[in-house]
C-alpha positions in Angstrom: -8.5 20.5 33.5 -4.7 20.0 34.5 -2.3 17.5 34.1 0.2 16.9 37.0 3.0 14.4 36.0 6.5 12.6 37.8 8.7 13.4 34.6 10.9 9.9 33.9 14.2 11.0 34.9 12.6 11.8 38.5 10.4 8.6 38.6 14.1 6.5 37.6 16.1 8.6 40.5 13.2 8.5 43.6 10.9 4.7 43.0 9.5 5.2 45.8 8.0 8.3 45.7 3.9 8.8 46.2 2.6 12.2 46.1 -1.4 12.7 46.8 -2.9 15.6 44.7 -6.8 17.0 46.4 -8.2 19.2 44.5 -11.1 21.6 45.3 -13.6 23.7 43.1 -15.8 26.2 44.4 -13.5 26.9 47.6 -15.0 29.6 50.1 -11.8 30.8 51.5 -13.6 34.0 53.3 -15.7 32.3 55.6 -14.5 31.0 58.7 -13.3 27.4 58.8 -13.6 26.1 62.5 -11.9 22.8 62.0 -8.9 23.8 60.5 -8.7 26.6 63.6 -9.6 23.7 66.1 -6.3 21.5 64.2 -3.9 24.7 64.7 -5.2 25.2 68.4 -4.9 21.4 68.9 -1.1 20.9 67.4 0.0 24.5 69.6 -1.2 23.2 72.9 -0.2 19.8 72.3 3.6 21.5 71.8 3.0 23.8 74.9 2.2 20.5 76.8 5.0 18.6 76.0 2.9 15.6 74.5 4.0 16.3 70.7 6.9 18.0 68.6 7.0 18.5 64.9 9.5 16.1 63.1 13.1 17.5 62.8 16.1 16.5 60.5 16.8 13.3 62.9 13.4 11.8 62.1 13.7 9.6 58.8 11.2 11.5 57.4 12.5 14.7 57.1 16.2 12.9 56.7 15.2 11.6 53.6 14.3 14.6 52.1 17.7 16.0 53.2 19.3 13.3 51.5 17.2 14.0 48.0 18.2 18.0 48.3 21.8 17.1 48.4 21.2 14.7 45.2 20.5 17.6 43.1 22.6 19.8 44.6 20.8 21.9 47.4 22.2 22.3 50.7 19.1 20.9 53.0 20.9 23.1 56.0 20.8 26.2 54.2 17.4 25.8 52.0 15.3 23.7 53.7 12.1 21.0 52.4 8.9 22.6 53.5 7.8 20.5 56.2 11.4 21.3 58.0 11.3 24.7 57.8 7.8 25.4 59.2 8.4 22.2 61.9 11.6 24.3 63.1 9.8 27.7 63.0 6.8 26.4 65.0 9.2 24.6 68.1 10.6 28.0 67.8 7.9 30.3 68.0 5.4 27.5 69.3 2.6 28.4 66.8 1.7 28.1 63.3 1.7 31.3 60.8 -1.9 32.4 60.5 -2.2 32.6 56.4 -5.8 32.2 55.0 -8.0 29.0 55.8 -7.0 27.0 52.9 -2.7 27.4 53.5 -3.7 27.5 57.4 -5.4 23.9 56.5 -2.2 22.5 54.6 0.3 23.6 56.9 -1.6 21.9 60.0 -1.6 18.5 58.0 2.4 18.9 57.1 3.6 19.6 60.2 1.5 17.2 62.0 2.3 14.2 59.5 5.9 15.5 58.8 5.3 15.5 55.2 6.3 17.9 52.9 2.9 20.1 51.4 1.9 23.1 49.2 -0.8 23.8 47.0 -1.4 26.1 43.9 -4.4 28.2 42.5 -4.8 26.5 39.6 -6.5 29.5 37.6 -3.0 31.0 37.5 -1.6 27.6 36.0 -1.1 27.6 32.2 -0.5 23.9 31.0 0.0 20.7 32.9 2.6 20.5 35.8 5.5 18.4 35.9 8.3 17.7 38.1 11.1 17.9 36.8 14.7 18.2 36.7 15.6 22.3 35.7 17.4 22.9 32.9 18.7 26.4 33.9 16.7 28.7 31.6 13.3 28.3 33.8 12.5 31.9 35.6 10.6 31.4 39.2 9.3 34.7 41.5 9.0 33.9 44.8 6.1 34.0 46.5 6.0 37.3 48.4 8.5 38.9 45.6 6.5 39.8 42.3 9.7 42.3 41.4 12.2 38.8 41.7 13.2 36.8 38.9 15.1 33.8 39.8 16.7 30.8 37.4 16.6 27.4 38.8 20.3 26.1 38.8 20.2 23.4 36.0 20.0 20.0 37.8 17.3 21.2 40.4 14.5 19.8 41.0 10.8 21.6 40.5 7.1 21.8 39.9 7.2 23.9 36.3 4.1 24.6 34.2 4.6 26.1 30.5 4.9 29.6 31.9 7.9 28.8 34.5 8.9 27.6 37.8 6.0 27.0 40.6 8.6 25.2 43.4 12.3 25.7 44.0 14.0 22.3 44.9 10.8 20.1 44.7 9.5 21.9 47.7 11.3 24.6 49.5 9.4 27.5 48.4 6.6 28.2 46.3 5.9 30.6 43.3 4.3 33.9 43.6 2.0 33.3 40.6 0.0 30.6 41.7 0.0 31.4 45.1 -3.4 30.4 47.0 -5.5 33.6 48.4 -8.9 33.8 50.4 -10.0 34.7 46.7 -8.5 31.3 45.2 -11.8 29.1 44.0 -9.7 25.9 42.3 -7.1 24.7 44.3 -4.5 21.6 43.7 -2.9 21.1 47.3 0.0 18.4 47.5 1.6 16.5 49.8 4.8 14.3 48.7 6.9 10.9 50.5 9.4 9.9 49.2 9.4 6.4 50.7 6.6 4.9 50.2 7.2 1.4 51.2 7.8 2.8 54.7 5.2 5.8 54.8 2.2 5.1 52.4 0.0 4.8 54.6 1.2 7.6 56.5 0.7 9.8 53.1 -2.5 8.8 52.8 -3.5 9.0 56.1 -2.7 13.0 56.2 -4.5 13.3 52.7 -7.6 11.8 53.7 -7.4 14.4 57.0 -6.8 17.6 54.3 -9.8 16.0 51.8 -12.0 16.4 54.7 -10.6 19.9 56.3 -11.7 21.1 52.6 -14.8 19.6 51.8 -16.8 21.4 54.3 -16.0 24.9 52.1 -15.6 23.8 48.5 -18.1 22.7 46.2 -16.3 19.6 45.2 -13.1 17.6 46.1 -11.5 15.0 44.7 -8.2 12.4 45.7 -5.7 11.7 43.7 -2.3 9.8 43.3 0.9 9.8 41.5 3.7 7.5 42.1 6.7 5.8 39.0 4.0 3.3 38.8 1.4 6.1 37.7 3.2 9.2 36.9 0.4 11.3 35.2 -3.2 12.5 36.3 -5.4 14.8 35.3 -7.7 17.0 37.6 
């Protein structure tokens, strides 16, 4: 089992953050997955149509993450939250990456909600995960660059586990460790607000749409929440 927890000090600085954790065991990532194909096919001719755009840094939803990035210290303009970078490189290249089922399935159900999402093999996690604020000594290899060592600029905030950094800047880019493959069987996949008075329900909404992209190729999933007001669970 694994422990995900809001550490204090990040709880105090965002209240009204809600993340949803879903978690899947016995994940089939090599067969084919016809919904979440139907949900990429349905988001890239809605954009070819004119009828819907991904959110961009004038929604509030992408502008409050801006605002949180240049709290701690990160240029949102230069490193961007997840949800705005793959927004901006879908209006540009008016599709979605084609990854593996399981990433395919959480990058449909960011940019379509505008919220922020990733997701992590959690055979490759040792310990619980926290978010937290970096202290400077963390190491993090990006995913994609197993010869890359990076340090976390002491302030920043990430997802670490006791062997490092999983996300740079709560969630620009994730770590090349715990990285989710056709071949990943337990997966924790995230998606984060951080205003939940305004966007609960939003959060929840797009959760309840990735439970059920999952479910139909893993033996079991399961919902979860973590918020200031319940900063630990454990999956």
């Amino acid at each position: 089992m694994t422990t995900f927890r809001i550490a204090p000090a990040v709880a105090d600085a965002f209240p009204d953050t809600l993340i949803a954790v879903v978690t899947a065991g016995g994940l089939r990532g090599r067969e084919p997955w016809p919904d979440t194909a139907a949900a990429l096919d349905d988001l890239e001719q809605r954009l070819a149509a004119g009828t819907w755009a991904p959110a961009d840094e004038a929604d509030p939803r992408i502008e409050a993450w801006h605002t949180a990035y240049r709290s701690f210290g990160t240029n949102p303009r230069r490193i961007r939250p997840s949800v705005d970078a793959l927004g901006r490189r879908m209006a540009k290249k008016g599709a979605l990456p084609r990854v593996n089922p399981a990433v395919d399935s959480y990058n449909a159900v960011s940019v379509h909600h505008g919220l922020p999402a990733g997701a992590f093999d959690l055979d490759h996690v040792t310990g619980a995960v926290e978010i937290r604020y970096a202290d400077g000594t963390e190491e993090f290899t990006p995913l994609g660059e197993p010869d890359t060592t990076e340090n976390p600029k002491p302030g920043e905030i990430i997802y670490a586990d006791a062997a490092g950094v999983l996300t740079r800047h709560w969630n620009h880019r994730d770590a090349h460790r715990t990285r989710v493959t056709e071949d990943s069987t337990r997966v924790a996949f995230v998606l984060e607000t951080l205003r939940a008075t305004r966007d609960a329900h939003l959060l929840k909404t797009a959760a309840e749409e990735l439970h059920g992209l999952l479910m139909l190729h893993a033996a079991q999933t399961r919902l979860y929440y973590l918020s200031p007001e319940e900063p630990e669970v454990t999956v």
